[in-house]
N, C-alpha and C positions, 0 to 999 in steps of 0.2 A: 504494500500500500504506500502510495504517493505521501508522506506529510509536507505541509507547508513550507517548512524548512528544504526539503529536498528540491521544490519548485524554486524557493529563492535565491539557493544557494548555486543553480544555473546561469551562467552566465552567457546571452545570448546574442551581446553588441556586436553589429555589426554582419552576425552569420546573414549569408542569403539564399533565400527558404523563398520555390516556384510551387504558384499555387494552381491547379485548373479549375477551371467552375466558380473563380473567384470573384464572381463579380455582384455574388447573392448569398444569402443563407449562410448555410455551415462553411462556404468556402471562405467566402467577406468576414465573416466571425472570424475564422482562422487568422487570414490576412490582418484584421487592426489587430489580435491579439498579440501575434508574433511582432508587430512595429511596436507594439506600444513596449515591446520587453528590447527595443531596440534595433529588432532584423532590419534587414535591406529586403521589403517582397515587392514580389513580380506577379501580379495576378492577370492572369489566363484566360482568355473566356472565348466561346464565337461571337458574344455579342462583347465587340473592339471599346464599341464607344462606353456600354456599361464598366467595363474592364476600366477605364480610365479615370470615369465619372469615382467609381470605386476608390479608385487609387487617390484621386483628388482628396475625397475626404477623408482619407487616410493621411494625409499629407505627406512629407517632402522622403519621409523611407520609402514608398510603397512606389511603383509603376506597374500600368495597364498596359497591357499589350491581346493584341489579336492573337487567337489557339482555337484551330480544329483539330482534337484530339482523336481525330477519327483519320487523319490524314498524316501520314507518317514525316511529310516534309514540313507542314507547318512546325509539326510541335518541333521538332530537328531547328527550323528556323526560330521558336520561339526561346528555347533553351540557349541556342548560341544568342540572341537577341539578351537575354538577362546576364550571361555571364559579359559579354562587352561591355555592358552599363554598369551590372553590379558588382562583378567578380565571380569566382568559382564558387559554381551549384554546391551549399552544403543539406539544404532539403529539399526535396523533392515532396509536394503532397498530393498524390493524385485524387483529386476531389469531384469532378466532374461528371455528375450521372442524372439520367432521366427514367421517369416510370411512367409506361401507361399501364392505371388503373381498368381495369373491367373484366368480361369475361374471354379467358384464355379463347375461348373455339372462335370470337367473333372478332380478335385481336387480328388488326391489317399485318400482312409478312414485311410493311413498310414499320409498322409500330414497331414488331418484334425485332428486325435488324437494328434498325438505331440503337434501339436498346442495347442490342448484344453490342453495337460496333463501338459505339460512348463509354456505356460502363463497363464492359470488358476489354475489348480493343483496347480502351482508352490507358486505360491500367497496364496491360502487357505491352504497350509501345514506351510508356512515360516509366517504367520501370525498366526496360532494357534501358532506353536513350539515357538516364541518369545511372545504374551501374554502368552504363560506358564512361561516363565523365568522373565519376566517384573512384572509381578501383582503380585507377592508375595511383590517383591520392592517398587510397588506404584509409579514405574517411567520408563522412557522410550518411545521414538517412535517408527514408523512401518511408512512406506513410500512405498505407491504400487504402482513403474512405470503404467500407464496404455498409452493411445494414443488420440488424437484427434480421431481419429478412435473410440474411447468410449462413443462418444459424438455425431457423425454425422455419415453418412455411407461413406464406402469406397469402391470403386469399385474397384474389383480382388480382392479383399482380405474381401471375405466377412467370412471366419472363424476366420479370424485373428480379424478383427472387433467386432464378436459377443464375441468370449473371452474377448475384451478391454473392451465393454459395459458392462460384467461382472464384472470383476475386480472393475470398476467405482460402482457398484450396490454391489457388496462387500464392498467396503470403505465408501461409505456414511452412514449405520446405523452402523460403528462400531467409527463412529469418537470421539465419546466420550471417546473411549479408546485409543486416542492418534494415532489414525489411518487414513492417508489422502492420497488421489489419485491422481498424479501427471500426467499431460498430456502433454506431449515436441510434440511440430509441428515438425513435418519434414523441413515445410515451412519457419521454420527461424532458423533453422541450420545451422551450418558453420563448415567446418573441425577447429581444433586450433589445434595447438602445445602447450600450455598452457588453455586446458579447462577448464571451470569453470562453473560445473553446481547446486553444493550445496555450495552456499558461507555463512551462517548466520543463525540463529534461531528467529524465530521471531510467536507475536499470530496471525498476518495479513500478507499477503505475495502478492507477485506480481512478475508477471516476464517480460520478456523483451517482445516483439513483440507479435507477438499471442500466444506465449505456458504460461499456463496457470498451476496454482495450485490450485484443489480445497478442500474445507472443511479442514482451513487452524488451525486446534489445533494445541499447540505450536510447531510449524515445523521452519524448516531452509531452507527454499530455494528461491533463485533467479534463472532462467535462462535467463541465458548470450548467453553461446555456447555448444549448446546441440552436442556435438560428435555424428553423424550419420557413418555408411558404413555398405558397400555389403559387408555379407560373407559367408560361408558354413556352414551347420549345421546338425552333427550326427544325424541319425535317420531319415532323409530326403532322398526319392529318389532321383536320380542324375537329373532325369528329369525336378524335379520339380527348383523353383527359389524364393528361403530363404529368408528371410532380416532378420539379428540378432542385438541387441544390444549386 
């Protein structure tokens, strides 16, 4: 278990820690959270200009940049984009994923691919490209949002599930390399105006209520107030009903 002391006693001036999906929710929580303890972040988004607007009110640590995590040369470009500005990738957080809710037989094969190509893809590309940048160094983490959904089932959202159980089954054998898979409950989530969802580094970790961090190599994180909300998401038909971080 995380104590207070073990979050404070991190010192995180300065590291620079790429975020995907950071331009809302749990990923934007992440992002002020890590500036305000000092990082240099780079939050990631396909929506460019939220990414920015983001970053703006993060102030002068934080930049937005354009990331299709689905497309192997963006993120390639977005990663060389943060270490020119900011320096060498010390975190990686791959955060970026969507869900359509409803019933699995009437889910479009347009619904269900995004899903697998963002929140899976997205994770197995931004996890290689950053073990390629980290392992020459001998240093660094990778932190793969996954869901309570990764752990149990979930009903209406069974491709969104089967991705998270993925991700979860990606990060366990790579933990050795600094690689751990993060599970935020919806169920104890709260909107903030001051989120706080990576406050500390620590070799043991713990988080508040039921969301959970598992296969905890030297990571940073407590959850506090996991930022949740509804929103829209490119490459979804209108029909269908998204949930994005």
């Amino acid at each position: 278990m995380v104590t207070n002391t073990d979050i404070e006693d991190v010192d995180l001036h300065g590291k620079v820690v790429a975020i995907t999906g950071g331009a809302r929710g749990i990923g934007l929580a992440t992002a002020t959270a890590f500036a305000r303890r000092g990082a240099l972040v780079a939050i990631g988004d396909l929506d460019a200009a939220g990414a920015r607007l983001a970053a703006e009110g993060i102030g002068r640590n934080a930049i937005g940049l354009a990331l299709d995590v689905t497309d192997r040369a963006s993120f390639e470009s977005f990663l060389n984009d943060v270490e020119h500005r900011l320096g060498s990738l010390d975190v990686m957080v791959n955060n970026a994923g969507i869900q359509h809710v409803g019933l699995f037989g009437q889910e479009s094969d347009a619904a269900t691919d995004i899903q697998v190509a963002v929140n899976l893809g997205g994770v197995l590309t931004g996890t290689k490209l950053a073990l390629a940048r980290m392992g020459p160094r001998g240093r660094g983490h990778i932190v793969n949002l996954a869901s309570v959904a990764g752990k149990m089932a979930s009903p209406g959202g069974a491709t969104y599930s089967a991705t998270k159980h993925a991700v979860v089954g990606l990060s366990e054998p790579l933990r050795g390399s600094c690689v751990a898979a993060a599970l935020p409950s919806a169920s104890s989530c709260r909107q903030s105006s001051q989120p706080r969802w990576l406050t500390g580094l620590a070799r043991r970790v713990g988080c508040a209520r039921s969301s959970r961090l598992l296969w905890a190599k030297p990571l940073f994180v407590r959850c506090d107030a996991d930022a949740v909300q509804m929103c829209t998401c490119p490459g979804i038909p209108a029909q269908s009903t998204p949930r994005c971080r």
